[in-house]
N, C-alpha and C positions, 0 to 999 in steps of 0.2 A: 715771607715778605708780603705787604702790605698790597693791594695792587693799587698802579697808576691811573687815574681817570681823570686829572686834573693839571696837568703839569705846566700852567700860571696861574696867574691871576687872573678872575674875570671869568668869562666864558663864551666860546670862539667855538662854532662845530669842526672849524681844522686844525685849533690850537694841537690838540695831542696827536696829528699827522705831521706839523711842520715841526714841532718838537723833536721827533722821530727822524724828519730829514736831517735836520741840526745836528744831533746828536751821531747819525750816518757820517755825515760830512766831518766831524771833528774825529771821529773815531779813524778814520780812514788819512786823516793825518799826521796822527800820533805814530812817531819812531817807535816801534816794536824795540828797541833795545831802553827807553825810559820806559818802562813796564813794571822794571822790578823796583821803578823807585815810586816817589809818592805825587799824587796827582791834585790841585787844590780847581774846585769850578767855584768862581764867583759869581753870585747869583744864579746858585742853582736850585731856591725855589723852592717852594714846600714839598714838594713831592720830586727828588733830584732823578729824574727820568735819565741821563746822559752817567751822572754816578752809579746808578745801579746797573746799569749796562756796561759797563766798561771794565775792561779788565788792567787793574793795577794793587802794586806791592801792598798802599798805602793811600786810601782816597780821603778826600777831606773838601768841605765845602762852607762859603758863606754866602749869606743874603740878609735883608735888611727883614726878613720876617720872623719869627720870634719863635714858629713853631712849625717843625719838621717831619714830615710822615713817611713810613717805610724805610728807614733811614740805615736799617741792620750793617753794618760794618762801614758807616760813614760817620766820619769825624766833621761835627756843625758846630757850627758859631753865628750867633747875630751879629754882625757887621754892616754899617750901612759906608763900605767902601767910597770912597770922594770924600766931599765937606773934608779936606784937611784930614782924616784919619787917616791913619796909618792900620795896613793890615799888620793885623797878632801874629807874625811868626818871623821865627829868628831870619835871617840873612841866606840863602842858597838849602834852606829848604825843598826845596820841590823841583821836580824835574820836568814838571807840566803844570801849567796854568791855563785854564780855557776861562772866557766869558762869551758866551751863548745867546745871542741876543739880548747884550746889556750895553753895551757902548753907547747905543743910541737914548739911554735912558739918563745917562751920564750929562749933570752941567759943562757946555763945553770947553768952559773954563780948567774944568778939574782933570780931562783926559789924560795930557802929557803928566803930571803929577801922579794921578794911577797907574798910568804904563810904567813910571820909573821905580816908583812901591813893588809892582808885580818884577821886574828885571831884579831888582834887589832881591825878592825872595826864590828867586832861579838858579837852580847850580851851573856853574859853566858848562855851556853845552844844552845848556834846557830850554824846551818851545814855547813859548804862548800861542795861544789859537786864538781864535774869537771870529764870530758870524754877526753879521749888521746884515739890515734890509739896504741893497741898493738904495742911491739918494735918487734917485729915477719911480722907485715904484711907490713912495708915501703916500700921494695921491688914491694909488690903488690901494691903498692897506685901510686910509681912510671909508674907503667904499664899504671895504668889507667890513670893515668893526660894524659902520652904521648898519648891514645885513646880519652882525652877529656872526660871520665867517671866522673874524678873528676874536682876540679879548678888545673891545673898546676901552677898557679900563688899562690895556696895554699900551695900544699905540697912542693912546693921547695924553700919555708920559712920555713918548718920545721926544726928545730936549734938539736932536740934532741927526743930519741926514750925513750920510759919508756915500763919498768915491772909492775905488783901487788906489789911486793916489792921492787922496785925503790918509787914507790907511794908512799906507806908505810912507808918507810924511812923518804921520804922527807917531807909528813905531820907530823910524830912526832919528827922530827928532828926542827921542828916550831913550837911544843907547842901544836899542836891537839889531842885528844885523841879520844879511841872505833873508831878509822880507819878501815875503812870496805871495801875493795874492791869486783870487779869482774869483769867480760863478756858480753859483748853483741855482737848484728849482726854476730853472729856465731861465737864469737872469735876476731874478727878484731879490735874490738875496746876494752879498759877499761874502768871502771867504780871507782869512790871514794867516799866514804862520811865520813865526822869526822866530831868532835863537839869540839867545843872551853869546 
């Protein structure tokens, strides 16, 4: 396997620490009993830091970039998820869906329409995850890009800031139910999990 040094875009001296938190945080979600099925991350990025770490039956990943590194037993596609596309996979496919810090990159127009794409491709009974920057901390994220802390080239594609109950809304506003939010990294970021 290829090693990680890079896991966005850009370049951030805490990108591949908060990655790592991320992917902590989603991993520590996940029902141990969807394990033996298949897992899809959207946007997970040239180098899928969270899919290679994770243990499942059947991993699979997209993102709108076009080339994939270390990718050894991961199933990719270019997909640039929103704009009206529809993701490529049949109907109750997958028993997990995470998106990793991408909500926020998402037109906010296109969210509810994505959330409802992702529930369709969920077998009954399967999670969505997903982590956003609290809508409190952007300010601060701007800081840091301008120090190079973060990827600059990240946060200033950010399209849109989210609450626990923006979250909330917008998953059962798509059919998700038992939405469960919180905290991590001391507040800075959010956390989600609901079930088709």
């Amino acid at each position: 396997m290829a090693a990680i040094t890079k896991p966005t875009r850009g370049h951030g001296l805490l990108e591949r620490f908060l990655a790592q938190k991320r992917a902590a945080m989603a991993e520590g979600l996940i029902d141990d009993d969807l394990r033996t099925g298949r897992i899809l991350d959207i946007g997970c990025g040239s180098e899928p830091l969270f899919l290679l770490s994770t243990r499942f039956a059947e991993k699979h990943g997209v993102d709108q970039i076009t080339r994939i590194q270390g990718a050894q037993g991961i199933n990719y596609q270019t997909v640039n998820a929103g704009r009206g596309q529809r993701l490529p996979y049949a109907d109750g496919y997958f028993s997990v869906v995470t998106m990793l810090a991408v909500i926020e990159h998402m037109e906010p127009g296109e969210v509810v329409a994505i959330l409802k794409d992702i529930r369709r491709l969920l077998q009954p009974g399967g999670q969505i995850i997903l982590t956003t920057p609290a809508s409190w901390s952007d300010k601060l994220l701007r800081v840091m890009a301008g120090m190079h802390l973060v990827s600059p080239e990240e946060i200033n594609e950010h399209k849109d800031t989210f609450s626990r109950k923006k979250i909330k809304t917008l998953l059962e506003t798509a059919g998700f139910e038992r939405v469960e939010t919180g905290y991590f990294e001391m507040g800075l970021n959010l956390w989600a999990r609901a079930a088709k």
